[in-house]
C-alpha positions as CSV (number, residue, x, y, z in Angstrom):
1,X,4.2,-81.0,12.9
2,X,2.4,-81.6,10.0
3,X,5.1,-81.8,7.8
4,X,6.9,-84.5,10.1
5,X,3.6,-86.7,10.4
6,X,3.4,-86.5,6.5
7,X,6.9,-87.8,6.2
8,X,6.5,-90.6,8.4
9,X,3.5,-92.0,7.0
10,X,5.3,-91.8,3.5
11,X,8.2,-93.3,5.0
12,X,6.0,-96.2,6.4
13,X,4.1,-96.4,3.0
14,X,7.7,-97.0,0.9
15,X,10.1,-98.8,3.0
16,X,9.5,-102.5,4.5
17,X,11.7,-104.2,6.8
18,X,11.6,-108.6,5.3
19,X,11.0,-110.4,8.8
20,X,12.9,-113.2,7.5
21,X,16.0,-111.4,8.1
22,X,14.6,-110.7,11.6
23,X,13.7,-113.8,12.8
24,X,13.7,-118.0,12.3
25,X,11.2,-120.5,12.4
26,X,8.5,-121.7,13.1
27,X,10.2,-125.2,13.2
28,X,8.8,-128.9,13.7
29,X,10.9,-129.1,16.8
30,X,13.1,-126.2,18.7
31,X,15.5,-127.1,21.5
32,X,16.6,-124.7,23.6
33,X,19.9,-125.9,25.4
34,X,21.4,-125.0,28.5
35,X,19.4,-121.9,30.0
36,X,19.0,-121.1,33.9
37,X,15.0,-120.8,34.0
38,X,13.8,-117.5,35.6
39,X,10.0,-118.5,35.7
40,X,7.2,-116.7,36.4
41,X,5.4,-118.1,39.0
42,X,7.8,-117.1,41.5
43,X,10.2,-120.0,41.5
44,X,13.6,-119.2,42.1
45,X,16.3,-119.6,39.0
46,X,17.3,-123.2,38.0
47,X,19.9,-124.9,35.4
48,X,21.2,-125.6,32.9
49,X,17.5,-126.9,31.9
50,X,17.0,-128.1,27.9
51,X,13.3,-126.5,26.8
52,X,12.0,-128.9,24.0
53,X,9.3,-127.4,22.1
54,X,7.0,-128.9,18.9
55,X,4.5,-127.1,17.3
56,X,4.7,-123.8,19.7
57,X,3.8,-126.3,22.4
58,X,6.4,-126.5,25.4
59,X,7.0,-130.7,25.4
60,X,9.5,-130.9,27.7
61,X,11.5,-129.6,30.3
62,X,14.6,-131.5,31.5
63,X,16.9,-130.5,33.7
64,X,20.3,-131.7,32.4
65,X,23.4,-131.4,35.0
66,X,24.1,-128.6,37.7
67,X,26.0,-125.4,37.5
68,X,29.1,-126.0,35.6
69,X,28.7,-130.1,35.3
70,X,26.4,-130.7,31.9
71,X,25.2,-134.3,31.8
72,X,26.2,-136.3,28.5
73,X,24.8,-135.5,25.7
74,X,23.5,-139.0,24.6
75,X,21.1,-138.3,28.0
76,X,19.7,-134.8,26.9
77,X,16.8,-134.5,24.8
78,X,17.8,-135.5,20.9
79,X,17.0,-133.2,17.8
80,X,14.7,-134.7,15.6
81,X,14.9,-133.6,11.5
82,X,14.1,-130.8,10.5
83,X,14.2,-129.1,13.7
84,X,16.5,-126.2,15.3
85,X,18.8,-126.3,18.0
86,X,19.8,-123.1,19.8
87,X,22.7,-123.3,22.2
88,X,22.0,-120.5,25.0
89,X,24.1,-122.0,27.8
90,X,24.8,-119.8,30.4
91,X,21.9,-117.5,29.6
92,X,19.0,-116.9,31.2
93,X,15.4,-117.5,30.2
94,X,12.4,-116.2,31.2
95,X,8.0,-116.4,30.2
96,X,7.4,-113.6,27.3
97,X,6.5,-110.4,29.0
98,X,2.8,-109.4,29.0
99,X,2.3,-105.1,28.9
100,X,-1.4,-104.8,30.1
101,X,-1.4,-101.2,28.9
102,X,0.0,-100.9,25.8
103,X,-1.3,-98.3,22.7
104,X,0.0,-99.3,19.5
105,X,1.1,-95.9,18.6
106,X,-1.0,-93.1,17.6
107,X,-1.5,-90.8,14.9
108,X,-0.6,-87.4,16.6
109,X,2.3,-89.2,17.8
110,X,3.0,-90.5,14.1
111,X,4.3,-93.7,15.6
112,X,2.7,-96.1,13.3
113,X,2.3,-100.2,14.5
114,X,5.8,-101.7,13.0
115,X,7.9,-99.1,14.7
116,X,6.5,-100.0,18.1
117,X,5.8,-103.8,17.7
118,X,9.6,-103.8,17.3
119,X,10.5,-101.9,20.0
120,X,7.9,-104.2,22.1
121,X,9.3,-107.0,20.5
122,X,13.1,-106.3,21.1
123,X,12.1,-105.8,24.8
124,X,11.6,-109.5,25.0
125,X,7.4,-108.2,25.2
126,X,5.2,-111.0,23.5
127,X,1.6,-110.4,24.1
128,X,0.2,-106.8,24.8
129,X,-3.0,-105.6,25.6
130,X,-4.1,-102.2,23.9
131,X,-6.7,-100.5,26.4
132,X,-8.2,-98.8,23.2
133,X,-6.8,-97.3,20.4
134,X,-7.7,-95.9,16.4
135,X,-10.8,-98.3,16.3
136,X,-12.1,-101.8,17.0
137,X,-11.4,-102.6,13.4
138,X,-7.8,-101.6,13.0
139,X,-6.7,-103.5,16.1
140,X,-8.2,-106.7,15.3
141,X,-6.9,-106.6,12.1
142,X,-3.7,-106.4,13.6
143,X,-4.3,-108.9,16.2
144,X,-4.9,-111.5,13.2
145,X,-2.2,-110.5,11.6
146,X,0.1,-110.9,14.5
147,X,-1.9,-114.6,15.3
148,X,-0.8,-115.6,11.6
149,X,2.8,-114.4,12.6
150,X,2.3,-112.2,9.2
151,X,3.7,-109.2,10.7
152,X,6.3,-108.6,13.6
153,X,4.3,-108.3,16.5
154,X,3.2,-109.5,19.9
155,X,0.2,-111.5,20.7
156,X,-2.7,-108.7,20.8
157,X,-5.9,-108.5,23.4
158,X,-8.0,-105.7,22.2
159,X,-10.1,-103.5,24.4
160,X,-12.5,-101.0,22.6
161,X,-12.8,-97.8,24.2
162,X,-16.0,-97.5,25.8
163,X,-18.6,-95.7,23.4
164,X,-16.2,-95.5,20.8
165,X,-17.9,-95.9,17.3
166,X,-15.9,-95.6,14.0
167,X,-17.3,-95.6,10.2
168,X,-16.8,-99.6,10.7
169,X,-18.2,-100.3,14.2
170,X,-21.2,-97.5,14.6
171,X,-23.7,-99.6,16.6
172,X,-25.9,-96.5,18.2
173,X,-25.3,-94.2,14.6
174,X,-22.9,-91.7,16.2
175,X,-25.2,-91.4,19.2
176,X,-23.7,-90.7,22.7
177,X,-24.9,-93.8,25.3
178,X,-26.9,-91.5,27.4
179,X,-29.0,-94.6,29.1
180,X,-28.7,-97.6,30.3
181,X,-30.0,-99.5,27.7
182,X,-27.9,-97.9,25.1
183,X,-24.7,-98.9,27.2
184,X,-25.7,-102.6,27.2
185,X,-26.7,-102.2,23.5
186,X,-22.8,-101.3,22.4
187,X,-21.4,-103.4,24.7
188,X,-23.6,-106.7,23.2
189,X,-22.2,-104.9,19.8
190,X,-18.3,-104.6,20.8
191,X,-18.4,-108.5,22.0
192,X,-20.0,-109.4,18.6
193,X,-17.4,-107.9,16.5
194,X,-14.9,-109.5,18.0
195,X,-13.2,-107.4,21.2
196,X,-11.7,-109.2,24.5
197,X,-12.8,-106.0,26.6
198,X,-13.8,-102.8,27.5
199,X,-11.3,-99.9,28.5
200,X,-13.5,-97.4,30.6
201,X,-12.8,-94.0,31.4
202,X,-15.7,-93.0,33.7
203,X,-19.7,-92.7,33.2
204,X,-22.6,-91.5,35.1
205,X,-23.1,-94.7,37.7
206,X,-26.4,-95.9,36.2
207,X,-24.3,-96.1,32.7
208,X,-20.9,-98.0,34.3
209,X,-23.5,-100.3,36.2
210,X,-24.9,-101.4,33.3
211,X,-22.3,-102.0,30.8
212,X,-20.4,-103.5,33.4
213,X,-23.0,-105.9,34.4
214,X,-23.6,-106.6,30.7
215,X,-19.8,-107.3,30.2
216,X,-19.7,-109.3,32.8
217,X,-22.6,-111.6,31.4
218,X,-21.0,-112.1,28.4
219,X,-17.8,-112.8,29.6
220,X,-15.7,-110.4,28.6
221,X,-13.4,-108.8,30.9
222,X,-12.4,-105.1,31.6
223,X,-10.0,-102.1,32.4
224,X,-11.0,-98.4,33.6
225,X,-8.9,-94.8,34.1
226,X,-11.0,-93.2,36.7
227,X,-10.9,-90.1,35.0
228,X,-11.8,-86.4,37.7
229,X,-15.0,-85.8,35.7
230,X,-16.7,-89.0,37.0
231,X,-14.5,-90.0,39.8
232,X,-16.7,-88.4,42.7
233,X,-19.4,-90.3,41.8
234,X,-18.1,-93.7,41.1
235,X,-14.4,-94.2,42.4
236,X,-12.4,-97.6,42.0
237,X,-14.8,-99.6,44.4
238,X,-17.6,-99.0,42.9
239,X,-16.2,-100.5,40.0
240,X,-15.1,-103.3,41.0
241,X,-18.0,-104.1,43.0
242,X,-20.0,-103.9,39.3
243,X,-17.9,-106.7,37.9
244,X,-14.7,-104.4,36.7
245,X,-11.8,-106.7,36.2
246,X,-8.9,-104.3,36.7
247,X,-8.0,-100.4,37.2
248,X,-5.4,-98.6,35.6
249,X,-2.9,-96.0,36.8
250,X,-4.5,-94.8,40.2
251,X,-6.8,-92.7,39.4
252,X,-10.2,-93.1,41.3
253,X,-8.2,-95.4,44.3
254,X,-7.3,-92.1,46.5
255,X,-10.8,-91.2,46.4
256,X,-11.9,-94.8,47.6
257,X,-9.7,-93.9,50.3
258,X,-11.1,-90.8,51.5
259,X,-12.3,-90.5,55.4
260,X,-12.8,-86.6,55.5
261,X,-13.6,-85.5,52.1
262,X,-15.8,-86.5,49.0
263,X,-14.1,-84.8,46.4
264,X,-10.1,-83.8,45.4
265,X,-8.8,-80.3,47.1
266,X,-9.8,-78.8,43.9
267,X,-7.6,-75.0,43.6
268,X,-10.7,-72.8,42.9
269,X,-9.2,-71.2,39.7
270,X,-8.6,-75.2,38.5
271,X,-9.3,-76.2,35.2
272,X,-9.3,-79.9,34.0
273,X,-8.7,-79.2,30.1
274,X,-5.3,-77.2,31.4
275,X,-3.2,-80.5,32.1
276,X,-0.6,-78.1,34.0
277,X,-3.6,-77.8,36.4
278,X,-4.6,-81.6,36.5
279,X,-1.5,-83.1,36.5
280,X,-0.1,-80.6,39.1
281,X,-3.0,-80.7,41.6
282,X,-3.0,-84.9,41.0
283,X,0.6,-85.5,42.6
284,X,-0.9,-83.9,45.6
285,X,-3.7,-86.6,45.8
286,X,-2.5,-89.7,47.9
287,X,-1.7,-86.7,51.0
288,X,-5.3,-86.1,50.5
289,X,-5.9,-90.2,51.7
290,X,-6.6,-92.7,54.5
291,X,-3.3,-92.7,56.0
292,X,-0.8,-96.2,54.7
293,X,-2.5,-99.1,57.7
294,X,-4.9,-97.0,59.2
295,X,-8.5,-98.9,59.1
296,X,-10.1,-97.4,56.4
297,X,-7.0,-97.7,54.1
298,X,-6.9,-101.8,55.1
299,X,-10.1,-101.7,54.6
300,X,-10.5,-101.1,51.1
301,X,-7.1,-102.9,50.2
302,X,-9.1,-106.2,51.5
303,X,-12.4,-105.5,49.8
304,X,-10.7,-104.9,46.2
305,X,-8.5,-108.4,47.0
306,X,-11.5,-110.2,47.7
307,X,-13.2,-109.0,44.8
308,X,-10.3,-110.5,42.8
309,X,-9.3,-107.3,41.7
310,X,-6.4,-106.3,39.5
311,X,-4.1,-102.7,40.2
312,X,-2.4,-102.3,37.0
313,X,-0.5,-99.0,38.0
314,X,1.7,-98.2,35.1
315,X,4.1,-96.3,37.5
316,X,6.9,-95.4,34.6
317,X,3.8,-93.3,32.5
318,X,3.8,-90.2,35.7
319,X,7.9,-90.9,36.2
320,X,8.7,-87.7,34.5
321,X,6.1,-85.8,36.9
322,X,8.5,-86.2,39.8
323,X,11.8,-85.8,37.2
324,X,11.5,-84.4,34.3
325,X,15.3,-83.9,33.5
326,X,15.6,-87.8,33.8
327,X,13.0,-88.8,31.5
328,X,13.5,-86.1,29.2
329,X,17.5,-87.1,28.5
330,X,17.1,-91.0,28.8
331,X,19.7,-92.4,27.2
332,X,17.6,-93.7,24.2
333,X,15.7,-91.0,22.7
334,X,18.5,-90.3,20.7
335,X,19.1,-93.2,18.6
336,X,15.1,-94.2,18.8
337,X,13.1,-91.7,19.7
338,X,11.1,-90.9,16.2
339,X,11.1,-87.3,15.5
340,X,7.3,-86.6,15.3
341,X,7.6,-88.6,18.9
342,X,10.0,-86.1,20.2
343,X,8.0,-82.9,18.9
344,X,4.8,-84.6,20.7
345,X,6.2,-85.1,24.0
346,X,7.4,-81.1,24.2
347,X,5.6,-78.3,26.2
348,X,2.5,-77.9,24.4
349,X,-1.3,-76.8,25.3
350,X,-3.1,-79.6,23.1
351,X,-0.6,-82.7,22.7
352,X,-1.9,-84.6,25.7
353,X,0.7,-85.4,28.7
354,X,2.4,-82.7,27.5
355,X,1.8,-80.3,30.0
356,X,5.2,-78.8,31.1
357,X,4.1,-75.6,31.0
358,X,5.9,-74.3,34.1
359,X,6.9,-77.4,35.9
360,X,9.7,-76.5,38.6
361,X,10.8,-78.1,42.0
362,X,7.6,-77.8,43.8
363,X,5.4,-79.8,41.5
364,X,8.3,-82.8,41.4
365,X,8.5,-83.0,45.0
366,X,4.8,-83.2,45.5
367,X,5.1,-86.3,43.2
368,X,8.0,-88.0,45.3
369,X,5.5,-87.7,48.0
370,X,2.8,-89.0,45.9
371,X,4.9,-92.2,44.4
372,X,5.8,-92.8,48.0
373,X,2.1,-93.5,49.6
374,X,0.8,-95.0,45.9
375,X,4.2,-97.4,46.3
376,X,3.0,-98.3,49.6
377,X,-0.2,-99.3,48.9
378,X,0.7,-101.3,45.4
379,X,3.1,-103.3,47.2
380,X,1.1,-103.7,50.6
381,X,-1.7,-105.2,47.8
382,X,0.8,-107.8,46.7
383,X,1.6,-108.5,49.8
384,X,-1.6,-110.1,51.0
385,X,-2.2,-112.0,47.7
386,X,-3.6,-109.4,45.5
387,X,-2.5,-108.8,41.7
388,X,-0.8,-106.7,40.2
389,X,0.4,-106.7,37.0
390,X,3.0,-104.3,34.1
391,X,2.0,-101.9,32.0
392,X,3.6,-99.2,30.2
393,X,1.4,-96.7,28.5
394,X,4.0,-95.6,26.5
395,X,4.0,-92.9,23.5
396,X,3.3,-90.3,26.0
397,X,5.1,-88.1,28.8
398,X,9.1,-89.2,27.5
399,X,8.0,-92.7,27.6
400,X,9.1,-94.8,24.5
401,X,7.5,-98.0,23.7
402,X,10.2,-100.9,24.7
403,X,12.3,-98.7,26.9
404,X,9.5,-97.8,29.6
405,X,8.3,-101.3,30.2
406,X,11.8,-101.8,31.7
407,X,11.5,-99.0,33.5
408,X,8.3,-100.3,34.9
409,X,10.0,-103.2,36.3
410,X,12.3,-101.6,38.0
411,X,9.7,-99.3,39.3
412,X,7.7,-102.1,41.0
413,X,11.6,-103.0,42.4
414,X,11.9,-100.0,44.0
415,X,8.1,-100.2,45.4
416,X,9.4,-103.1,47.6
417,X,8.9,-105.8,45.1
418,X,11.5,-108.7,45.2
419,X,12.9,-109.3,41.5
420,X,10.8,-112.6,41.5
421,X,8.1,-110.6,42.3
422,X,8.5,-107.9,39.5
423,X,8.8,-111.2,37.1
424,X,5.7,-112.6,38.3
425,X,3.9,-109.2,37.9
426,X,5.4,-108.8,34.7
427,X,4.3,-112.2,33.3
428,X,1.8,-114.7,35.0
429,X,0.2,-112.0,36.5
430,X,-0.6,-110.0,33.5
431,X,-1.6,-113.6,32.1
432,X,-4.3,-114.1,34.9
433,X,-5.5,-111.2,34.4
434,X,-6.2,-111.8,30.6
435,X,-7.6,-114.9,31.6
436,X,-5.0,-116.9,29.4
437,X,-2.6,-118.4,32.2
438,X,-3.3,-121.6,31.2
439,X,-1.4,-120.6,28.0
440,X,1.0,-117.9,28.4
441,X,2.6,-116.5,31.5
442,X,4.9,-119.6,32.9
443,X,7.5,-121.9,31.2
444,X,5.2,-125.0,31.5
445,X,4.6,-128.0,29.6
446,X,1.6,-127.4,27.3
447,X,1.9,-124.1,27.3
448,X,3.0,-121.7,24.0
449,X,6.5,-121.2,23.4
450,X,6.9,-118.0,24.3
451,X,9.6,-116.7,26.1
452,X,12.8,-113.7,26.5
453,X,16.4,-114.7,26.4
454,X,19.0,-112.7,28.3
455,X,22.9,-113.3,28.6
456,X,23.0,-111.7,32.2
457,X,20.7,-112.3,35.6
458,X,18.1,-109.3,35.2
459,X,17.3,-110.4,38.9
460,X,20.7,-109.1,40.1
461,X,20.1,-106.3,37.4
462,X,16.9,-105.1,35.8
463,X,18.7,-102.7,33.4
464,X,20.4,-105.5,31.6
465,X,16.6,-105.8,29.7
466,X,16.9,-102.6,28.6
467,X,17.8,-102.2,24.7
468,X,20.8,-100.3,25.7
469,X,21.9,-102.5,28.1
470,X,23.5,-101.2,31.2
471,X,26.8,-100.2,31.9
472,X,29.6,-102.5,33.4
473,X,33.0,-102.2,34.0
474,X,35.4,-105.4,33.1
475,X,38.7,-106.2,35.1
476,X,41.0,-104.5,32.8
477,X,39.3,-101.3,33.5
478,X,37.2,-101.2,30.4
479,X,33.7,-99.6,30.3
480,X,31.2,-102.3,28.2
481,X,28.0,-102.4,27.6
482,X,26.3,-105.5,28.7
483,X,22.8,-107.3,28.4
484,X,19.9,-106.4,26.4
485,X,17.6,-109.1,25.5
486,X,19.4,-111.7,23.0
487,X,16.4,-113.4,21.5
488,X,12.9,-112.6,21.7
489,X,11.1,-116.2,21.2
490,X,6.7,-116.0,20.3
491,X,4.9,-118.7,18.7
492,X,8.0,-120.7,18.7
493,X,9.8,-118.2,15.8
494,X,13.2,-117.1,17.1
495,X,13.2,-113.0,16.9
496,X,17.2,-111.5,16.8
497,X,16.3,-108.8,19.3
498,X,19.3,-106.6,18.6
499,X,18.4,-106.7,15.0
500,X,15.0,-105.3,15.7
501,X,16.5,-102.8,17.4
502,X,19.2,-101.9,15.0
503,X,16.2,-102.2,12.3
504,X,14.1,-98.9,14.3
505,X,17.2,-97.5,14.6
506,X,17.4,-97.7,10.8
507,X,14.0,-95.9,10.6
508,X,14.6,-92.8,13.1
509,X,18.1,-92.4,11.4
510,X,16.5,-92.1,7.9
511,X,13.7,-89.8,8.9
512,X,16.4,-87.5,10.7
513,X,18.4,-87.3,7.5
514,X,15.1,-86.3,5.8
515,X,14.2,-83.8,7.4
516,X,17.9,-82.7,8.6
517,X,16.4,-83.3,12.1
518,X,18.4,-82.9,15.4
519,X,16.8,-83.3,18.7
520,X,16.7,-80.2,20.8
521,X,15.9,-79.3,23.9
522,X,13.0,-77.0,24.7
523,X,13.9,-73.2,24.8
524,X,17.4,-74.3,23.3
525,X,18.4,-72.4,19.5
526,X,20.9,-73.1,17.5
């Protein structure tokens, strides 16, 4: 492992990829001809529509004929000098996608920023918030960089994990925040260097009470995993009663939803640093629940609405719990899966989410069971008006940055969500949520040019966003591959989001070679 994490980071230390030959732009004026709009604010398709846009602003939006009948050209909007035409007629176009739980890589993982910034970025994903990651300092470096447009990247909101203190950002001098006071302390400290939020993973109550209520004064919003060491204490209503702004996965909600029971069915021999144990004994959690529509259960759902609460439940991230075998072969870990990536999701007692120690039948079918209730109750919340929003997680459990947000979409799809629905969730929702609708999240004029262009209708097929496509047979009996997002627009700079693509698949290729890599399954020998 060591020797493939040193690799890497040489690797990234010696090669650079020129964005010039990735991308176009910014121009004085683009003009975006001929697209059907998919927006996201739950409007159904429309075209052909011309998309003017100066400056990264969205200027204007004209309709200009009707399916198959294009007006006259002398009546569309005209291309001033200097600027850029792109002809997309026939395609489909749709807001930038917002992943509201995103880690830029990580170091065991040795998936370093311009790997997965591409693989985000060829996904048609243009804003991304990271709900903590190697320090306060490295991700707002980024998140400058990325404003600039210096680097390949998506637009970056920044949420400090709570407590965390690095050689840069040490506000209590390595102490742990054991009091109130010393809560409110780092969290007056994390606004001041520069942070958009907080990502919580559980406290003693008097602690989450205060830094909550001090994030809240500031205005700064907020994410929590309910981890088990705090949850039977302070569950997902408590949170949000505190001033929390949204909850990720579903940790802490079951236990909001208990009516006979205080704390998880806990096995007695159960132990929370063996992630066989506490992944195993947590797909058996949403049994342990109010029953879907009984009192208690509606009860809850309304409160956390009325508190203008935000479920962020990053379904894809457990996806391998109930199907290992699936995630585990997906189609693209081949081709760009790095090989540090691939050695970090395998059995192992301290990679974390890697905790197929002996996972068999039983365990998966406990999760079905699981992802049926939690489904219920995600798309029950929608239902009457509460948000929810996308988010990946990816770098852990099989999931690969790009790839799993995809998966994500189709995973709210098969919760009951309509395809307009998903789209909404997956970018005006995850917008509202950052607070920045008035910029990002619709096709509107005034708003940023931001958006993902598609040759095929991901409403009558999600897959077709997936980097590889899907698969499609044509009417001479050929097999094709079809979709895949064309061009990835942020900022109003034109990304080629098959080069991006091809451009990781450049870097996995060349680490393989180095280190005459091939990936295997577990237990399998040459």
């Amino acid at each position: 492992m060591r020797k493939i994490l040193f690799t890497l980071f040489l690797f990234y230390g010696l090669i650079s990829f020129a964005q010039e030959q990735l991308s176009e732009g910014p121009f004085n004026q683009l003009i975006i001809r001929g697209v059907t709009l998919i927006n996201g604010n739950g409007a159904p398709p429309r075209g052909p529509i011309d998309i003017v846009v100066e400056n990264n602003k969205i200027v204007k939006i004209q309709v200009v004929g009707y399916p198959g009948v294009a007006i006259a050209n002398s009546k569309r909007p005209q291309l001033k000098e200097g600027g850029k035409e792109l002809d997309c007629s026939g395609m489909y176009l749709l807001p930038g996608f917002v992943d509201m739980h995103g880690h830029i890589g990580g170091i065991a993982q040795g998936a370093d920023y311009d790997y997965v910034f591409k693989l985000w970025m060829a996904h048609g994903i243009t804003t991304v918030r990271e709900p903590s990651g190697r320090g306060i300092d490295w991700t707002l470096d980024l998140k400058q960089k990325s404003l600039k447009n210096e680097i390949v990247a998506p637009r970056i909101f920044a949420y400090t994990g709570f407590g965390q203190q690095t050689k840069d950002f040490n506000p209590l001098n390595d102490a742990p925040i054991t009091t109130p006071a010393q809560a409110r302390k780092w969290v007056r400290a994390n606004a001041e260097r520069g942070a958009d939020g907080i990502k919580f993973f559980g406290a003693p109550p008097e602690i989450m009470a205060a830094a909550l209520d001090e994030n809240k004064k500031l205005g700064l919003r907020s994410a929590c995993h309910h981890a088990q060491l705090d949850v039977a204490r302070w569950n997902v209503l408590n949170s949000a009663r505190a001033g929390l702004t949204s909850m990720e996965h579903w940790y802490g909600l079951p236990e909001a939803l208990f009516e006979d029971r205080t704390v998880q069915n806990y096995p007695l021999d159960y132990n929370y640093q063996n992630e066989q144990n506490r992944f195993e004994e947590a797909g058996k959690l949403w049994k342990q629940a109010a029953k879907p529509y009984s009192e208690h259960w509606k009860k809850v759902m309304n409160e956390l609405i009325s508190l203008d609460f935000t479920l962020d439940p990053t379904f894809n991230i457990y996806e391998a719990s109930r199907d290992l075998q699936r995630a585990r072969r997906a189609e693209w870990h081949e081709d760009y899966t790095l090989p540090s990536l691939w050695e970090f999701y395998q059995p192992s007692k301290i990679s974390h989410g890697s905790y197929w120690h002996d996972w068999g039948t039983e365990q998966e079918v406990a999760w079905r069971e699981n992802y049926k209730l939690w489904m219920t109750f995600i798309n029950e919340y929608k239902n009457r008006g509460g948000r929810v929003t996308a988010g990946s997680d990816s770098g852990f459990i099989f999931q690969l940055y790009g790839f799993a947000y995809v998966r994500e979409l189709e995973l709210l799809r098969e919760a009951g969500f309509h395809p307009l629905e998903v789209i909404r969730a997956a970018t005006f929702n995850g917008a509202e949520a950052l607070g920045v609708s008035d910029q990002i999240g619709t096709v509107a004029v005034g708003k940023l040019a931001d958006f993902a262009i598609v040759e095929e209708n991901p409403l009558k097929n999600l897959k077709v966003l997936y980097g590889t496509g899907a698969v499609k047979l044509t009417e001479d009996n050929e097999v094709v591959r079809v979709g895949g997002v064309k061009y990835t627009i942020k900022d109003g700079i034109i990304f080629d989001s098959k080069a991006l693509l091809e451009d990781v698949k450049t870097m996995v290729k060349q680490e393989k070679e180095k280190m005459n890599y091939t990936i295997k399954q577990p237990g399998i020998k040459d």
